[in-house]
C-alpha positions, -999 to +999 in steps of 0.1 A: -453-086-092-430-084-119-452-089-154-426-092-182-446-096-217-426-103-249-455-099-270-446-106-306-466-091-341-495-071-357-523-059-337-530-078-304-507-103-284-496-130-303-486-164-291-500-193-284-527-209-259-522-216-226-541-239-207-549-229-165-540-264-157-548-300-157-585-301-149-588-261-144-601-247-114-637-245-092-662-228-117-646-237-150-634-268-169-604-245-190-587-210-186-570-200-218-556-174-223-527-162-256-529-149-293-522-157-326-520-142-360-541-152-391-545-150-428-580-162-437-616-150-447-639-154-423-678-144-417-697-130-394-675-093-387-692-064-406-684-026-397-716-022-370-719-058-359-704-093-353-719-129-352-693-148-333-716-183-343-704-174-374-666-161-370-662-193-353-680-220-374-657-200-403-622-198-385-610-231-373-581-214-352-609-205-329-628-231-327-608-246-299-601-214-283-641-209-277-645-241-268-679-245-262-686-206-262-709-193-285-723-158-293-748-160-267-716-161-237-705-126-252-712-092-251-697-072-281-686-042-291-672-032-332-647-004-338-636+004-371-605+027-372-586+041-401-556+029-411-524+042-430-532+032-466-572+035-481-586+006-459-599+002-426-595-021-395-622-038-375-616-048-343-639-069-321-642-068-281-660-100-268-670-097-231-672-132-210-709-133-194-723-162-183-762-155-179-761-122-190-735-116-159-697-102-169-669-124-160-641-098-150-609-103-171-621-127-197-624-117-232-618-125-269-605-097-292-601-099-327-586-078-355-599-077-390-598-062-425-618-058-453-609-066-488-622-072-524-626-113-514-643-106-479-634-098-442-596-110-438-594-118-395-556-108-390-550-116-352-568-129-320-561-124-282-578-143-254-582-150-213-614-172-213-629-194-192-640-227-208-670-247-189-681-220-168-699-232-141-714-209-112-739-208-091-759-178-105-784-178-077-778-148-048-779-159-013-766-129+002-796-105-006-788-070-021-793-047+008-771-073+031-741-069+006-747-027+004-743-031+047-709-052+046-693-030+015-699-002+037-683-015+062-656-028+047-652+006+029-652+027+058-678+050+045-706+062+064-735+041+074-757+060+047-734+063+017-749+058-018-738+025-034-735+019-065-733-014-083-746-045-095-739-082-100-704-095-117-680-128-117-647-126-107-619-149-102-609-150-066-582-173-052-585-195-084-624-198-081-647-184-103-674-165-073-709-145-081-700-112-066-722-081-057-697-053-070-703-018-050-685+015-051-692+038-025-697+075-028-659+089-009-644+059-012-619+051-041-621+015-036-645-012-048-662-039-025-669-072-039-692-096-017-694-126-025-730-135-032-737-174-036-717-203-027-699-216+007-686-187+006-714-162+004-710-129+027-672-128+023-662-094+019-630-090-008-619-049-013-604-039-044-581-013-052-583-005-092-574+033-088-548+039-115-514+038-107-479+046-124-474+014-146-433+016-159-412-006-183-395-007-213-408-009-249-382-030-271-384-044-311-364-067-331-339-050-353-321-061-382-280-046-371-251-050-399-277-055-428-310-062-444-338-078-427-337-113-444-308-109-453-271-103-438-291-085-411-282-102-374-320-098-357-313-083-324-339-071-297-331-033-291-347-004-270-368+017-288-367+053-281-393+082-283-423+055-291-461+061-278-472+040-249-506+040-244-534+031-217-569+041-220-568+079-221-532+079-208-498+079-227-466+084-228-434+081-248-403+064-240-371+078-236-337+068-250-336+039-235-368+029-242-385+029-208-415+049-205-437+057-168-475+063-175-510+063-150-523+034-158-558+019-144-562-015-132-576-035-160-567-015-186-542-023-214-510-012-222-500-010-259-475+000-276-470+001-318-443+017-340-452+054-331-438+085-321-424+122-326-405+109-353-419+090-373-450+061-379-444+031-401-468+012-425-465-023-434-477-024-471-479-063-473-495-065-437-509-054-403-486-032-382-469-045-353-483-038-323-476-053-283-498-051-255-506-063-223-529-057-191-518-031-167-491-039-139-466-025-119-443-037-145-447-039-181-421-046-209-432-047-244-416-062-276-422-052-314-417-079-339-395-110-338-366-126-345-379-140-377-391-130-409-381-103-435-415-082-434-414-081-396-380-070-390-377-045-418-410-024-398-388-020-366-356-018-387-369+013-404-387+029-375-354+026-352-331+041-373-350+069-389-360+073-347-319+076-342-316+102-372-340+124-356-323+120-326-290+131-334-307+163-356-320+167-323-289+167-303-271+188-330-291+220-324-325+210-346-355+220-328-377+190-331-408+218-342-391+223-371-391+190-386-422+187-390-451+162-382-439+125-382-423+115-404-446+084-427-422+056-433-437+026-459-425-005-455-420-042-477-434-022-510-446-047-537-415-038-556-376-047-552-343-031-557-349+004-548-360+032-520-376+066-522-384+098-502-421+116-515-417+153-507-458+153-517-469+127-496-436+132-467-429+097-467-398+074-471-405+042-486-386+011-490-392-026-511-396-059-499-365-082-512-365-099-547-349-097-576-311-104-564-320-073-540-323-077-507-353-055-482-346-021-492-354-002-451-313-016-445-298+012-417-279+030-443-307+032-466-329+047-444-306+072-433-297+083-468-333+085-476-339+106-444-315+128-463-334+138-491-361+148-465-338+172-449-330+202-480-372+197-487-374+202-446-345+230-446-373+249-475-401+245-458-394+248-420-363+267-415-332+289-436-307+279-416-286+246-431-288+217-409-255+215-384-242+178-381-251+169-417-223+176-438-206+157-465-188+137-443-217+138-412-223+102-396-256+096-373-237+071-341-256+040-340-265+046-378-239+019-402-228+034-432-245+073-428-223+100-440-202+076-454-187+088-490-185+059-520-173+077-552-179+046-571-215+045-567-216+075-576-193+068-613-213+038-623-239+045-648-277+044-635-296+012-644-327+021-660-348-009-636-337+008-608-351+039-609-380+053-591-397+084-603-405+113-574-437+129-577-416+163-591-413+170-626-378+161-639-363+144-606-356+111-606-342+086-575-315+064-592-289+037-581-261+066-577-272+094-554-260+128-567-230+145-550-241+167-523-246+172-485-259+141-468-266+112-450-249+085-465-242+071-503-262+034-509-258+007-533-289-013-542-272-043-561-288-045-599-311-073-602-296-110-611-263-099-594-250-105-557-256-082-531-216-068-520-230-047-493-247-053-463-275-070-476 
């Protein structure tokens, strides 16, 4: 079955809650499942623990999303990974149990930061069961079940079995299951242990399989994101797909094949051979969804200046690579990826850092539109390229010249002598962490990808702002 996800934002799914149906099903009251993003303080999250009691009873976006769950229907887990900039980001893995019992598929997840005022939560994702009611009671007595999964498994009468109680959702019902592996078989043997329908015999397959689709993000084409910019949803190439222990990166036309196990999540964030991007004002995008034969994933939205100006960055600085690639530059010799910093607390400009090897570009503001415009991008990918050229190879870089355009790249390699003539404004300048250079509003003559106007502040924006 074909799963199509057009998952939207920061670090889980994002979207909204969806009910199982009027009344839910046998076992529960509610299945929800969906995702949101957040801005608020909330309690309860530290870096070796969590207190969902109190992340709830803080977070009122929650509150109807648990329901009546508590901490005491969750097992937990606490990860803290690092992050681009100095901080760190917590995330938080709630396990469904009812009785100490795991209900397979059903989870909260939660995504945090911590700052001077407290734990910020960022974004949630969800597939719970509300009301759960099962009888918790086995009927079908443990060496019984070990019998029929052997059976059903086609394993031999003495095979070890492995395996203890779980809940899974079976034909819409919520069944007590005895859950056995057999030693030589790849498969998995749930028998249902309580119920009318105790002794039924179910065989799962969750051996991992080759899980394909295509990883897509919203892109702001013929200008700035905010701005003149037209959102459009575009393929991204040479992005990391990941799944468990497994990944993969797409190719040109964004699609991607990977082993994938059933149950595991596919995710996908702005990532890759070329370059990784950091959203200075707030979480990085990120899309994922659980493992199918079929999975398409999509970056960002339609909306919003901070959102679009991630994947606008990312996509052309991943097209600039590409065509250095297809013009006889071995990919080695770039370099590592390529750090690209995104919707800066500043306005009117953009800067490469040969110290730190990152391109960086300002949210809008100040009769300036967001800096990471395609031609912007690429001309700042241009002052990477001589600092490259020093430290990686001799040879000049073919396809660059004066006149060089990147296909698919607006405005690269495109000359504009009167930039170039108009004297620098003295609020536009950004200093490069090199004695005695300075970025300024007119570019200096020279080999390259592009020549950009940021407008001075107070005036309109004539280009493609």
């Amino acid at each position: 079955m074909r799963l199509r996800a057009m998952l939207m934002g920061c670090v889980v799914v994002v979207g909204c809650a969806e009910p199982g149906g009027p009344g839910g099903g046998p076992g529960y009251e509610r299945e929800i499942r969906g995702g949101d993003r957040h801005d608020q303080i909330v309690l309860g999250i530290a870096r070796d623990r969590v207190d969902l009691d109190r992340v709830r009873a803080s977070a009122p976006a929650l509150r109807e999303v648990l329901g009546d769950l508590g901490g005491r229907d969750f097992s937990t887990s606490v990860h803290v990974m690092p992050t681009a900039g100095a901080g760190t980001l917590t995330t938080v893995f709630g396990q469904q149990q009812v009785e100490g019992v795991p209900v397979r598929g059903a989870y909260v997840y939660l995504a945090s930061r911590a700052g001077a005022d407290g734990e910020r939560l960022l974004a949630s994702s969800y597939h719970l069961y509300q009301g759960a009611q099962v009888a918790m009671a086995p009927t079908v007595a443990r060496g019984a079940a070990e019998r029929d999964a052997r059976d059903h498994l086609r394993v031999a009468p003495q095979a070890p079995i492995t395996g203890d109680l779980a809940i899974w959702p079976i034909d819409g019902e919520l069944q007590l299951t005895w859950e056995l592996v057999a030693e030589g078989s790849e498969l998995r043997a749930l028998v249902i242990a309580s119920g009318p329908r105790a002794g039924r015999v179910e065989v799962v397959d969750d051996r991992a399989y080759y899980t394909s689709g295509r990883v897509g993000g919203w892109v702001a084409v013929g200008g700035a994101p905010g701005g003149r910019g037209r959102a459009t949803e575009l393929a991204l190439a040479s992005t990391e797909v990941t799944a468990g222990a497994a990944a993969a990166v797409t190719g040109r036309d964004g699609r991607y094949l990977l082993a994938a196990a059933d149950g595991a999540t596919v995710t996908t964030r702005l990532r890759g051979p070329a370059a990784t991007v950091a959203d200075l004002s707030g979480p990085a995008l990120t899309a994922s969804a659980p493992a199918a034969p079929t999975v398409d994933l999509t970056l960002g939205g339609a909306t919003g200046e901070a959102t679009l100006a991630q994947a606008t960055a990312y996509y052309y600085v991943t097209r600039t690579w590409q065509f250095l690639g297809d013009n006889g530059v071995a990919p080695a010799s770039l370099g590592a990826p390529l750090a690209i910093n995104v919707n800066l607390n500043s306005t009117c400009n953009a800067y490469f850092s040969p110290v730190a090897r990152t391109i960086n570009f300002y949210r809008s503001g100040g009769g300036c539109k967001n800096s990471a415009e395609a031609s912007i991008v690429a001309h700042e990918y241009r002052h990477r390229r001589p600092h490259v050229r020093r430290h990686h190879q001799r040879r000049p870089v073919r396809g660059l010249g004066r006149r060089a355009g990147v296909p698919g790249v607006p405005g690269a390699g495109r000359r504009r002598r009167s930039v170039r003539r108009r004297p620098h404004d003295p609020d536009l300048r950004q200093q490069l962490p090199l004695p005695g250079r300075w970025h300024r509003r007119g570019p200096r003559p020279g080999p390259g990808l592009g020549r950009v106007r940021l407008a001075r502040p107070g005036q309109p924006d004539r280009g493609r702002g």
